[in-house]
VOGU-3710 file (C-alpha; in Angstrom, 3 decimals, decimal comma):
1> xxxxxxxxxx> 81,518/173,736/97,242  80,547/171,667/100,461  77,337/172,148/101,669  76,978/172,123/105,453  73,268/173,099/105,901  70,518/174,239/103,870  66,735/175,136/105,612  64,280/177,814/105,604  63,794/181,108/107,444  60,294/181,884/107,510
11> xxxxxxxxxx> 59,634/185,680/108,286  56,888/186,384/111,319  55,096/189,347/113,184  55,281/187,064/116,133  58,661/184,925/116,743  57,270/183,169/119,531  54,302/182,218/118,267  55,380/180,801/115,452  58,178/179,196/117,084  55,721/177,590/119,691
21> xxxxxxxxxx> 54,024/176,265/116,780  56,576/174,013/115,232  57,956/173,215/118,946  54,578/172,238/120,348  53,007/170,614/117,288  55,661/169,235/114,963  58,236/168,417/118,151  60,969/170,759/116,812  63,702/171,976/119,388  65,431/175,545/120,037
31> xxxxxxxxxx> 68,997/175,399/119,036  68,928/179,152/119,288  66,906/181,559/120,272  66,425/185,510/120,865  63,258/188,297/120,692  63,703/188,313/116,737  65,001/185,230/115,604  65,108/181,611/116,440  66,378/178,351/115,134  65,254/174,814/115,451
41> xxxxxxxxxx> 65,562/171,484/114,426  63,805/168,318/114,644  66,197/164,953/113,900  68,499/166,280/111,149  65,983/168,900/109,984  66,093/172,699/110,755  63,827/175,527/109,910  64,295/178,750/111,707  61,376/181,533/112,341  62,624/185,608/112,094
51> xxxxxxxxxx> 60,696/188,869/112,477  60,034/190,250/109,685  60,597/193,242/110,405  64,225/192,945/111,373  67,155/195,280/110,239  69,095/192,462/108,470  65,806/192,054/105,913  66,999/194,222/103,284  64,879/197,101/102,700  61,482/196,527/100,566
61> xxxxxxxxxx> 61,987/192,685/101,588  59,838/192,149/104,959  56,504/190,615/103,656  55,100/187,898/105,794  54,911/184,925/104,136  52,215/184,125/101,288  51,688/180,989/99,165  54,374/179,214/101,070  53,665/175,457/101,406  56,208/173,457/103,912
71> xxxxxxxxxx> 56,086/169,960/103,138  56,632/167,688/106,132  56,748/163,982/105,000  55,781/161,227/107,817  55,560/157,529/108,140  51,816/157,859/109,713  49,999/160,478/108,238  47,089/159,179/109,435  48,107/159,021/113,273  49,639/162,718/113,040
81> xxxxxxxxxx> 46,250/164,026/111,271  44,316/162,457/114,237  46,423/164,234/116,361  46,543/167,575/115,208  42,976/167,234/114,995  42,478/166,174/119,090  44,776/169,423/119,352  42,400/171,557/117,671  45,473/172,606/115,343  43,441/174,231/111,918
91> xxxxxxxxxx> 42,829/171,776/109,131  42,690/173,873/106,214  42,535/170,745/103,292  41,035/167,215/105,057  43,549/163,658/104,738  42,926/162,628/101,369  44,786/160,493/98,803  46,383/161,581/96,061  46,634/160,033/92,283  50,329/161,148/92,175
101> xxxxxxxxxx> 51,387/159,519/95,207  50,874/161,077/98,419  48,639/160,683/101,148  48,222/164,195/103,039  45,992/167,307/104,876  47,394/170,414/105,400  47,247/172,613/108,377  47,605/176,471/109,208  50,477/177,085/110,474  51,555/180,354/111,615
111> xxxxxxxxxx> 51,893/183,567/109,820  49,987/182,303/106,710  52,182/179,532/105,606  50,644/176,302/105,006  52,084/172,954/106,492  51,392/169,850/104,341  51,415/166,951/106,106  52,227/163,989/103,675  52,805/160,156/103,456  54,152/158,881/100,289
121> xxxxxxxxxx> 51,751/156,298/99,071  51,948/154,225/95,131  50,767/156,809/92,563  48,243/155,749/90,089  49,641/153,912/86,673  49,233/157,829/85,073  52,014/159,153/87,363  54,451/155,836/87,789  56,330/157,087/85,117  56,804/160,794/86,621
131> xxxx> 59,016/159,295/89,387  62,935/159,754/88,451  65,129/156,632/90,148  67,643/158,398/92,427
//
């Protein structure tokens, strides 16, 4: 099999919105776009926002998002956190560091998904040996 992209669709009651979102805070851009769906992608990342309540969602499928965390890994957390924060975007978790290796805050982000907003940083000595060598 050859793999030629891979992202997530998150489901929304408002396309725009959450669209506007990732294009206004994050940077993304439209590659396509229409009332109930639209794609984007920022560098070689994509992530692409649909209505919920669309008529390709199989039937019984069309929940909104819950407990969905998207992980977006910089190389300033700290200058994106200050930011957000001048932009009055919603810091649900304050920039913290983390013992396993990650410097981070998280934002709301549209629809009830979560964006975490994370620098890799050197994990304590009790997580060193968690990391796999790629």
């Amino acid at each position: 099999m050859s793999v030629t992209s891979f992202y997530p669709v998150l489901m929304s009651d408002d396309v725009p919105a959450a669209a506007s979102f990732y294009r206004e805070v994050l940077g993304f851009e439209v590659t396509f776009e229409c009332d109930w769906y639209v794609s984007l992608r920022l560098d070689a990342f994509e992530l692409a926002i649909l209505a919920h309540d669309h008529e390709t969602i199989p039937e019984g499928y069309g929940a909104l998002p819950r407990g969905v965390i998207v992980n977006l890994e910089v190389d300033d957390v700290d200058d994106l956190h200050l930011r957000l924060s001048q932009a009055r975007v919603e810091i649900v978790q304050p920039l913290r560091d983390e013992a396993f290796g990650q410097r981070h805050f998280i934002v709301a982000a549209p629809t009830g998904v979560l964006l975490d907003v994370i620098q890799p940083v050197p994990p304590t000595e009790e997580y060193v040996s968690a990391y796999v060598e790629a």
